[in-house]
C-alpha positions as CSV (number, residue, x, y, z in Angstrom):
1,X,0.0,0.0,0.0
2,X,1.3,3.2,-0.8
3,X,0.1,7.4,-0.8
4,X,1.1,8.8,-4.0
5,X,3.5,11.3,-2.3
6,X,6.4,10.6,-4.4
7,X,9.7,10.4,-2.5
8,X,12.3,9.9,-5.2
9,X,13.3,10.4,-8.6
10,X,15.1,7.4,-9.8
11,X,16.4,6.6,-13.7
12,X,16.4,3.7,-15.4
13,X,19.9,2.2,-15.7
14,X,19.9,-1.0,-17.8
15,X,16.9,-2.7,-19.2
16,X,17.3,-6.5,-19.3
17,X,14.9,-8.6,-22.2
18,X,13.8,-11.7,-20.7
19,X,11.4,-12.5,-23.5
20,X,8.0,-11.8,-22.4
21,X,9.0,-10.0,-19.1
22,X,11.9,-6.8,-18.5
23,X,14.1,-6.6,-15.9
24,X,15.0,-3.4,-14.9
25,X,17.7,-1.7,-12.5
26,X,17.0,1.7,-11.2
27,X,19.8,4.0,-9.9
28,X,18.5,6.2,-7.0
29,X,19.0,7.4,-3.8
30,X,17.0,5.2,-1.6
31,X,18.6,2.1,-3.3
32,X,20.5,1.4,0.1
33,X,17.8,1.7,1.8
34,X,15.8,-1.3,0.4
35,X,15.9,-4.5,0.7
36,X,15.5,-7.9,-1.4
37,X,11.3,-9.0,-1.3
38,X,10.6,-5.4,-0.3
39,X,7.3,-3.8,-2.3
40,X,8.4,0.0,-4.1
41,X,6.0,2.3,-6.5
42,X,7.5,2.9,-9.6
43,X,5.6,5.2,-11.9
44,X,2.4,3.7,-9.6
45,X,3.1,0.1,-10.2
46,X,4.2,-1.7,-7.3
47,X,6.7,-3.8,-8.4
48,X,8.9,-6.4,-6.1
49,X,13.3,-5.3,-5.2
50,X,15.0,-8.3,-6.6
51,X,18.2,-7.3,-6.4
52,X,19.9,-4.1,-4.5
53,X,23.4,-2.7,-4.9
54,X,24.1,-0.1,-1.9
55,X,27.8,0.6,-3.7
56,X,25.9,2.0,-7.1
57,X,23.1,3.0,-5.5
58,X,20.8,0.7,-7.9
59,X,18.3,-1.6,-7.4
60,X,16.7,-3.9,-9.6
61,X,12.8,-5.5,-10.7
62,X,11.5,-7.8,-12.6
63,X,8.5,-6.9,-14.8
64,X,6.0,-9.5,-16.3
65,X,3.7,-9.4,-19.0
66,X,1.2,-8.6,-17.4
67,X,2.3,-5.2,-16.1
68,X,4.2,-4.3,-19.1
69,X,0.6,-5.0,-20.8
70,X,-1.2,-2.6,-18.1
71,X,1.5,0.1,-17.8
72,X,4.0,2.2,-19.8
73,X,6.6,0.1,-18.8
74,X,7.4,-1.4,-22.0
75,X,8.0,2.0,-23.4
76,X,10.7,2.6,-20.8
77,X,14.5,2.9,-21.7
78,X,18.2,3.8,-19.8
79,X,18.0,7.3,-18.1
80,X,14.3,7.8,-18.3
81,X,13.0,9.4,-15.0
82,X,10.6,6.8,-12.6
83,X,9.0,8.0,-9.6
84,X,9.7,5.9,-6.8
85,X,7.6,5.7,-3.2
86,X,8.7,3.0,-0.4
87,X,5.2,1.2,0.8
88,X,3.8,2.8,3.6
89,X,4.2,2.3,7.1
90,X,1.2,1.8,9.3
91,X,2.4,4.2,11.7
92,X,2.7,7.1,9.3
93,X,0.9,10.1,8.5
94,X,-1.5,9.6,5.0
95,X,-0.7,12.5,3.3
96,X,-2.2,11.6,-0.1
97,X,-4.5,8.8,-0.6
98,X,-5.2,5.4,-0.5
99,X,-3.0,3.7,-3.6
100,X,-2.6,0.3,-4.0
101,X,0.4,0.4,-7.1
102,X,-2.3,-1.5,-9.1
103,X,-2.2,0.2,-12.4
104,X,-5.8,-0.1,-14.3
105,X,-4.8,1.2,-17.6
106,X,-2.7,4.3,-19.5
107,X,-3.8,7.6,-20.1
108,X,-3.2,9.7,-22.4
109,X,-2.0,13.3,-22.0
110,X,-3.9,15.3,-24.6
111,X,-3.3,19.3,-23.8
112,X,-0.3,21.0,-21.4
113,X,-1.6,24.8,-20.2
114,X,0.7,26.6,-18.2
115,X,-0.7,29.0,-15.5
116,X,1.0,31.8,-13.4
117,X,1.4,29.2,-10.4
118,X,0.7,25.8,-11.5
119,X,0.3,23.6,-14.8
120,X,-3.3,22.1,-16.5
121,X,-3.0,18.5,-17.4
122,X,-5.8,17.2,-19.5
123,X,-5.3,13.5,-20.1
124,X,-7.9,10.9,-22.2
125,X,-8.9,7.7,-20.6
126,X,-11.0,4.5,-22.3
127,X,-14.5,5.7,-20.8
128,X,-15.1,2.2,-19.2
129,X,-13.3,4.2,-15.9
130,X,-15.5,7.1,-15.9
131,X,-17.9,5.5,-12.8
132,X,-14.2,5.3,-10.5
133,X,-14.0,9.5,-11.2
134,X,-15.8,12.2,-10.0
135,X,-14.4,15.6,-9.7
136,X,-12.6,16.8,-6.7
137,X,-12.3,13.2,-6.5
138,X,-8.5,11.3,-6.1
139,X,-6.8,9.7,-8.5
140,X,-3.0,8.5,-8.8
141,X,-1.0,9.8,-12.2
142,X,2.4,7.6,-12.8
143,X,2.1,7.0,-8.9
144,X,1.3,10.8,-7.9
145,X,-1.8,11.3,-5.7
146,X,-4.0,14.1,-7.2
147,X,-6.9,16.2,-7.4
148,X,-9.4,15.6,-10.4
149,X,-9.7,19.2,-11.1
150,X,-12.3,18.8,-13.9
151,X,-13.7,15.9,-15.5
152,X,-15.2,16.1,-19.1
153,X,-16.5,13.1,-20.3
154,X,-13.3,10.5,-20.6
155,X,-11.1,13.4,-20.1
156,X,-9.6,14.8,-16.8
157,X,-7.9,17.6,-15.9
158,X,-5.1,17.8,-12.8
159,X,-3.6,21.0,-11.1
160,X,-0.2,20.5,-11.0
161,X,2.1,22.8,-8.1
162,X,5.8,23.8,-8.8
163,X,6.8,21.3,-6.0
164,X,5.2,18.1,-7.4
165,X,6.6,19.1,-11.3
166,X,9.9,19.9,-9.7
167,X,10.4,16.5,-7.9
168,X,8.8,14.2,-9.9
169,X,8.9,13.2,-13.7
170,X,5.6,15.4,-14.5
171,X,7.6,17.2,-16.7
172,X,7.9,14.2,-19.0
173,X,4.5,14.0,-19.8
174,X,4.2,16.2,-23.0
175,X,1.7,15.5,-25.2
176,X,0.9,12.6,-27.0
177,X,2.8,10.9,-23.9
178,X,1.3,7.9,-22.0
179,X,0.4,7.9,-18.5
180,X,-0.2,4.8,-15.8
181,X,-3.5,5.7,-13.9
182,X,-5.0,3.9,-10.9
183,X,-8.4,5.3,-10.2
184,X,-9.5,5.4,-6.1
185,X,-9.1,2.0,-5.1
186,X,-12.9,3.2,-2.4
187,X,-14.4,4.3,-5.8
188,X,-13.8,0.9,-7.0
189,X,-15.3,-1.1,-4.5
190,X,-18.4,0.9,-4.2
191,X,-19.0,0.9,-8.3
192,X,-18.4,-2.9,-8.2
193,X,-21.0,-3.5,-5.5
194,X,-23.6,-1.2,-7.0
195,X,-23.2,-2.7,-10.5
196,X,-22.8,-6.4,-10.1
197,X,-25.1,-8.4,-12.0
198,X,-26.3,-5.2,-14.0
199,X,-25.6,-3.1,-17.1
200,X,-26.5,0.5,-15.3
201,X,-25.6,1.5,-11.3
202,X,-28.1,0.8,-8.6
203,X,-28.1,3.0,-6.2
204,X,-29.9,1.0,-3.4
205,X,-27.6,-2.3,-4.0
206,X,-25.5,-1.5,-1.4
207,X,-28.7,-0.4,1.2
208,X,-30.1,-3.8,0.1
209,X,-27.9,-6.0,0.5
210,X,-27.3,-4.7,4.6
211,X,-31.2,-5.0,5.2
212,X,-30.6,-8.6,3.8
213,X,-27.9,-9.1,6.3
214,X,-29.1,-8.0,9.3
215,X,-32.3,-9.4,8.9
């Protein structure tokens, strides 16, 4: 489980083919810090540390095809910029939200518009993942916890701050560039319970199916 507040800036280092699956070793600063087994967010996908080298500062994971089929990891090459978070501790303050590293598809970023004191991000999504948004609502960006801003059809918009686009790789995503996304893991839950069995949302499943329980 992680919180979207990214804590490193790592780059890609060597890329290893294993056929279906990459292997990947990241150079960064918390790479002494970690250990072999231990979960990390990179880009929002929670992958496993394999391998750690404290000397070189580097670290590597092993991705399979099924992430590299969910997430822009197949797209990644040597010295392009990952956002890294450590899992959370339980102990810990939640600063942004709720992220699980489980990646549910790619965005697209379709428009850039700088402001006086921040940056507009408008990024397409496949409109299946419109019932996990709703504006004001949380979502996690290449592992960043944020703000749906607006929401336009299968098209959101995120705020971004000088702070975030200085220490994280937001100033990668130019347009035409793809995004992982992970809508709110809560959002999720509740769509699924309100929906199962049906085409449309039911808005009393949930009430329902307690009445049906306690009774």
């Amino acid at each position: 489980m992680f919180t979207g507040i990214i804590k490193d800036v790592g780059r890609i280092a060597h890329v290893e083919d294993l056929g279906g699956g990459k292997r990947f070793t990241i150079q960064a600063e918390m790479a002494p810090q970690l250990r072999v087994d231990e979960s990390v967010s990179i880009n929002g996908a929670c992958q496993t540390v394999v391998d750690v080298d404290a000397d070189a500062q580097t670290f590597d994971v092993v991705s399979i095809e099924e992430t590299l089929r969910k997430t822009t990891f197949s797209a990644l090459r040597e010295d392009d910029p990952v956002n890294l978070e450590r899992a959370m501790r339980a102990d810990s303050r939640l600063d942004g939200h709720f992220v699980q590293g489980h990646v549910d598809a790619t965005g697209t970023v379709v428009s850039v518009e700088r402001e006086d004191t921040d940056w507009l991000y408008r990024i397409r999504f496949d409109e299946q993942f419109a019932p996990y948004l709703i504006p004001v609502g949380s979502i996690a960006i290449d592992g960043i916890s944020l703000t749906v801003a607006r929401l336009e059809g299968n098209t959101l918009t995120v705020a971004i701050i000088p702070h975030t686009y200085e220490n994280t790789n937001v100033p990668t995503w130019t347009e035409g560039a793809a995004v992982n996304l992970e809508f709110d893991m809560i959002g999720k839950y509740v769509v699924r319970a309100l929906t199962q069995g049906r085409d449309d949302v039911d808005p009393t499943a949930l009430a329902r199916q307690w009445l049906e329980h306690a009774s």
